[in-house]
C-alpha positions as CSV (number, residue, x, y, z in Angstrom):
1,X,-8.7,0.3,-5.5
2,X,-5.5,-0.7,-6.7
3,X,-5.0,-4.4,-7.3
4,X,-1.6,-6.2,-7.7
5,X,0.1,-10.0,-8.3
6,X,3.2,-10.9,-6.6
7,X,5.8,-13.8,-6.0
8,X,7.8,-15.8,-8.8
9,X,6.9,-15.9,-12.1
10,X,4.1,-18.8,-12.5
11,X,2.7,-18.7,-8.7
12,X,1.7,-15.4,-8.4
13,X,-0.4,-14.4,-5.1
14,X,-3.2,-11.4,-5.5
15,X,-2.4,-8.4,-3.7
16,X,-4.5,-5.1,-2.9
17,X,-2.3,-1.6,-2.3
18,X,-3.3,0.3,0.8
19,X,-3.8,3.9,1.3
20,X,0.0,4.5,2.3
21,X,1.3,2.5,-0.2
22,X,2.1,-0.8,1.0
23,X,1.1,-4.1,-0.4
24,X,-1.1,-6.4,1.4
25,X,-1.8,-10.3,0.7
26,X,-5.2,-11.2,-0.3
27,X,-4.8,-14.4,-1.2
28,X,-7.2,-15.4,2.3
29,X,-10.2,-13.4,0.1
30,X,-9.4,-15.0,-3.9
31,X,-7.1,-17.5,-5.3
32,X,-6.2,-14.8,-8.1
33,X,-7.1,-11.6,-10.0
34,X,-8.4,-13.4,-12.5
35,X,-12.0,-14.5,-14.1
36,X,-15.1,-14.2,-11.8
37,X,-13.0,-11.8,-9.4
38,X,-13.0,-9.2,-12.3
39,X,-16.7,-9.9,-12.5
40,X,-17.2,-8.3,-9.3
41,X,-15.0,-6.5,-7.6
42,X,-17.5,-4.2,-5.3
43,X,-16.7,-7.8,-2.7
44,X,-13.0,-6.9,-2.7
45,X,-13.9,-3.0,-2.4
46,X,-16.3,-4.2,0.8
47,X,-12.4,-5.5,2.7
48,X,-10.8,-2.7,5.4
49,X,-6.8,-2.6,4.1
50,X,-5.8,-2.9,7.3
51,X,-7.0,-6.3,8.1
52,X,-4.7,-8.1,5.4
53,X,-1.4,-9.0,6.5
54,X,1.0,-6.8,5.0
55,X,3.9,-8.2,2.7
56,X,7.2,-7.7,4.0
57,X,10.4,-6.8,1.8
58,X,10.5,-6.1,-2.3
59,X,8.6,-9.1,-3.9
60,X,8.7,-9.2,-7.6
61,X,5.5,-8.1,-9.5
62,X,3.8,-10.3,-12.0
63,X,1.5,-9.0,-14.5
64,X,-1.7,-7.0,-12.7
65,X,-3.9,-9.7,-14.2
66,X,-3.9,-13.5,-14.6
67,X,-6.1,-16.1,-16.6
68,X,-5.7,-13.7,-20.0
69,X,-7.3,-15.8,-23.1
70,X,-6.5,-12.5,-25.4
71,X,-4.1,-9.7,-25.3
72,X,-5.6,-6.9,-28.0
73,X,-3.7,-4.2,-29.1
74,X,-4.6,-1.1,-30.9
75,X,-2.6,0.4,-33.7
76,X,-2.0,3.7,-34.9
77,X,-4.1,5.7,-32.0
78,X,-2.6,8.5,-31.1
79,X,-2.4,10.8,-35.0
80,X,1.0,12.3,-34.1
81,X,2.4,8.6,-33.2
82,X,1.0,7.5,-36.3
83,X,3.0,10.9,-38.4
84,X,6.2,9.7,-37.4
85,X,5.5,6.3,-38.3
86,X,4.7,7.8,-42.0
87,X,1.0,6.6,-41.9
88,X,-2.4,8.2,-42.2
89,X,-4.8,7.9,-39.0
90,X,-7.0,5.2,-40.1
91,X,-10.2,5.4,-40.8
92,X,-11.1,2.3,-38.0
93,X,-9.5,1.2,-34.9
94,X,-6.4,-1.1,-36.4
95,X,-6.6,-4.4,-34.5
96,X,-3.5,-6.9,-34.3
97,X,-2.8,-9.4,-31.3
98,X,-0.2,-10.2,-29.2
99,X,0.2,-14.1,-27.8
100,X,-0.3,-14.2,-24.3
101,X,3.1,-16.0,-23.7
102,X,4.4,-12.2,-24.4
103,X,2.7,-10.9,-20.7
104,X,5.2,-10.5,-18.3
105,X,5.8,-8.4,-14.8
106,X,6.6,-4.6,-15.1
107,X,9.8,-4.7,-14.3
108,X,11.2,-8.1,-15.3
109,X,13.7,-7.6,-18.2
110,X,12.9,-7.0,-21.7
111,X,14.3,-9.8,-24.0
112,X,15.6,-9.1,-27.2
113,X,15.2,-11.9,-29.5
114,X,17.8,-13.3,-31.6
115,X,18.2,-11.7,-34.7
116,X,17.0,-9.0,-33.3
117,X,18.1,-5.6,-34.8
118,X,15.2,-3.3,-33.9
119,X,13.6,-3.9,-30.7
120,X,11.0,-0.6,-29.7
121,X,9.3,0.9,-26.8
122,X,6.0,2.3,-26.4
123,X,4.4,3.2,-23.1
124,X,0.6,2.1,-24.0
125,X,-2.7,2.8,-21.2
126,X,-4.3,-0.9,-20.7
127,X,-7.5,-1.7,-19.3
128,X,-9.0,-5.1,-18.9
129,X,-12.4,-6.6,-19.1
130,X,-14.2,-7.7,-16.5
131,X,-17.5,-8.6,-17.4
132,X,-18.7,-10.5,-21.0
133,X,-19.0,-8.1,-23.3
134,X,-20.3,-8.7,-26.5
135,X,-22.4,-6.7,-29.2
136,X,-22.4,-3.4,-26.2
137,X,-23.4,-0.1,-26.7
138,X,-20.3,2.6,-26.1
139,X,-23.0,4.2,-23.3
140,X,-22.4,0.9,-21.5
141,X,-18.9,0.1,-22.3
142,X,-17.6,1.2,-19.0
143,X,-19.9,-1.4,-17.2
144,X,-17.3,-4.2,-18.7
145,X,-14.0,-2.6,-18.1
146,X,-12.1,-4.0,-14.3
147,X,-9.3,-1.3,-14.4
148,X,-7.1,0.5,-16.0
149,X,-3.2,-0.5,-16.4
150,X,0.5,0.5,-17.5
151,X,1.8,-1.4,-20.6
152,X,5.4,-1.3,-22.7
153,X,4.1,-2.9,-26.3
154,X,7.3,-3.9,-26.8
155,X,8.1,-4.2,-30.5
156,X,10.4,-5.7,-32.9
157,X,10.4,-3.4,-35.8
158,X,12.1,-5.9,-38.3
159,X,9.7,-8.7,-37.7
160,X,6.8,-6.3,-37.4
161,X,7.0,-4.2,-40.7
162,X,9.8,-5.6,-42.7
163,X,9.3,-9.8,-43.0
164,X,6.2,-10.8,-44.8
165,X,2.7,-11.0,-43.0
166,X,1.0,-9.6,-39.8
167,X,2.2,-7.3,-37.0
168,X,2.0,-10.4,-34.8
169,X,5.5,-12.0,-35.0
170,X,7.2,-8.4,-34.3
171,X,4.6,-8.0,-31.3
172,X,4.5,-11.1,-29.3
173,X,8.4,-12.0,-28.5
174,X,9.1,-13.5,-24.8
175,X,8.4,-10.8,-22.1
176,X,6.9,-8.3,-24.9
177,X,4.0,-7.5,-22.8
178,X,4.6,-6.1,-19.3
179,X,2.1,-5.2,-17.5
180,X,1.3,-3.6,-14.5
181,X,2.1,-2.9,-11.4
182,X,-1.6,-2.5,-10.7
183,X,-4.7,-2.9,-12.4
184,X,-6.5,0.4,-11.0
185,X,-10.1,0.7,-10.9
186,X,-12.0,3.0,-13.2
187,X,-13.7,5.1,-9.7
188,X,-9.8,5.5,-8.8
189,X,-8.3,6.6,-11.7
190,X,-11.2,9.4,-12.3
191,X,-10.6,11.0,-15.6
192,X,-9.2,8.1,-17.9
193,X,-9.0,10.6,-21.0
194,X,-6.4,13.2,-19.5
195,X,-3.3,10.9,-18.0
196,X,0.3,12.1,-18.3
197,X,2.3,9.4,-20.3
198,X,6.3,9.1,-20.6
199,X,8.9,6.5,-21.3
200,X,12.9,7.2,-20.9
201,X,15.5,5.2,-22.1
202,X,18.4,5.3,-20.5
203,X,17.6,8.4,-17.8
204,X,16.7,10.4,-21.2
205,X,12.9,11.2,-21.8
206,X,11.9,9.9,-25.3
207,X,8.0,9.9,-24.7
208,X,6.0,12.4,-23.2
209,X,2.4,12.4,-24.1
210,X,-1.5,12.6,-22.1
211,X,-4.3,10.1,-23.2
212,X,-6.1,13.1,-23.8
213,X,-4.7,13.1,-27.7
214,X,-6.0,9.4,-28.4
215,X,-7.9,9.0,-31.4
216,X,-10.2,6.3,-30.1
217,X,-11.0,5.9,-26.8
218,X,-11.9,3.3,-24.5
219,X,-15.8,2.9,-24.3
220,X,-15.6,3.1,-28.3
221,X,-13.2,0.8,-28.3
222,X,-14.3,-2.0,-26.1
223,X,-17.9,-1.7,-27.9
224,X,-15.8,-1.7,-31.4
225,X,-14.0,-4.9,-30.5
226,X,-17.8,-6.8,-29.1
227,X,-19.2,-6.6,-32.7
228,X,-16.1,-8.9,-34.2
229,X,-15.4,-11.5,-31.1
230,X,-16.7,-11.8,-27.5
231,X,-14.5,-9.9,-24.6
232,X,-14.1,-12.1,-21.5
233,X,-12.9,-11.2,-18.0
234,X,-9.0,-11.0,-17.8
235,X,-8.7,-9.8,-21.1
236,X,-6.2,-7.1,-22.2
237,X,-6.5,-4.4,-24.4
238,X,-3.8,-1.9,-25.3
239,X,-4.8,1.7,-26.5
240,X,-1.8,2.7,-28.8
241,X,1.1,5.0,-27.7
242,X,2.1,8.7,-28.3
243,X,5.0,9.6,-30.3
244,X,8.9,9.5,-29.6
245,X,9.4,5.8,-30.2
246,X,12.6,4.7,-31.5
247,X,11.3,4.0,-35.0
248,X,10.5,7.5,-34.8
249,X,14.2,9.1,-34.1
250,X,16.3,10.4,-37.5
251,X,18.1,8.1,-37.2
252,X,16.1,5.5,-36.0
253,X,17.0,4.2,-32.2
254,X,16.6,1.3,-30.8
255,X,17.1,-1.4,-27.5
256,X,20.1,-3.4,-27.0
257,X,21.2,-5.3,-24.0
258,X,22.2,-3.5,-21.0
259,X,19.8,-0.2,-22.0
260,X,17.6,0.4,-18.8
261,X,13.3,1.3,-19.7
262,X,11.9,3.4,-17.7
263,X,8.4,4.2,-18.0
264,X,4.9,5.2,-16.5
265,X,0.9,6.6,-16.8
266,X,-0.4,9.3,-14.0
267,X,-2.2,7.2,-11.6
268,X,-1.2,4.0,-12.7
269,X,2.1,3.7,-11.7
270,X,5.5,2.7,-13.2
271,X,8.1,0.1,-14.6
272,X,11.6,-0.7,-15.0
273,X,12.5,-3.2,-17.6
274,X,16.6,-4.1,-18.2
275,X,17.2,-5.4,-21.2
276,X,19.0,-8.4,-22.2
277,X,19.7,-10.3,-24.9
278,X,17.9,-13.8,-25.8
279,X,20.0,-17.1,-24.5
């Protein structure tokens, strides 16, 4: 099942993708994609397609989930990602955060903030909780994970590595986080572990990578997180990225306005961001 948010940013309606493609309303089932819907999706699964009303035209998506109280991210997880960054793999899962004000739709634009002189890509696999998890067992991880999702961790490199003090203030500018178009669920997307991954900038392929060379993978990694804080339904975690991000280039590349993203995960679909600089 693939499920989807639509309309302007703020008053998003919940969506469900049919077979063919097309995107129908489900806002006559659940208020949102959020909380106690994640909880139990098998009642969504239980609804024929074909009996919502289809939405007509191109709406905008929002983000693939609402009602997010944390957005976790996971550094250095893919070991070749990590050599071009000139670090060791580490010995744990590296955990930062970035603020929820960062989520946005896949394809609204990227934002690059003032001051800005090294604003990064990085085509991530999300998934998002959907059921309490805290102190679980990595045999029972999958039980608490909704679906799986496309994310750009966008990145300012400046903020992130070069100005005193966490990752957070280089992670979490406006529109940082896209996310989505679809939060897929785990039955759909089948093997989670072996997903083509790519990124272009510009029409030119920079990324090109597979989950499959992840250091730490998702049922570790949601039982990791439940022994340090509680994981609650809507929450979002982001698995790392492969190499070929712009920090990455000799010479270093990286975003300015009017450079087109283009990015995507097999199964999971794909975004568009334009980038534009900060009013």
């Amino acid at each position: 099942m693939k499920l989807a948010r639509y309309g302007a940013r703020g008053a998003e309606k919940p969506g469900l993708i049919d077979a063919d493609g097309k995107l129908r309303d489900l806002s006559g089932h659940v208020s949102d994609i959020a909380g106690d819907v994640l909880t139990d999706l098998d009642k969504l699964k239980s609804i024929d397609p074909a009996s919502l009303p289809l939405v007509e035209g191109e709406p905008r998506y929002g983000a693939c989930v609402g009602g997010t109280r944390k957005f976790i991210c996971i550094g250095l997880n893919y070991a070749d990602h990590a050599a071009e960054s000139g670090m060791d793999v580490p010995p744990e899962p590296v955990i930062f955060a970035k603020f929820t004000s960062a989520i946005c739709g896949p394809n609204d634009p990227i934002i690059i903030p003032r001051n800005s002189v090294k604003t990064d890509w990085e085509v991530e696999l999300g998934f998002v909780i959907g059921k309490t998890a805290k102190y679980v067992k990595e045999e029972d991880a999958m039980d608490h994970v909704a679906g799986f999702c496309l994310i750009n961790d966008v990145s300012e490199r400046e903020f992130q590595a070069e100005r005193a003090g966490q990752w957070v203030k280089g992670k979490s500018s406006d529109n940082f986080g896209p996310t989505g178009p679809w939060l897929v669920t785990p039955d759909e997307v089948g093997d989670f572990d072996n997903l083509g991954m790519w990124l272009e900038v510009n029409g030119e392929r920079v990324q090109d990578g597979s989950t499959a060379t992840m250091v730490y993978r998702v049922p570790f990694l949601v039982s990791y997180l439940s022994q340090f804080f509680t994981l609650e339904p809507g929450d979002i975690i982001s698995t790392g990225t492969p190499p070929g991000v712009g920090l990455g280039f000799k010479p270093p590349r990286y975003l300015k306005a009017g450079d087109t993203v283009e990015l995507g995960i097999e199964k999971l679909g794909t975004q568009k961001q334009i980038c534009v600089d900060d009013e």
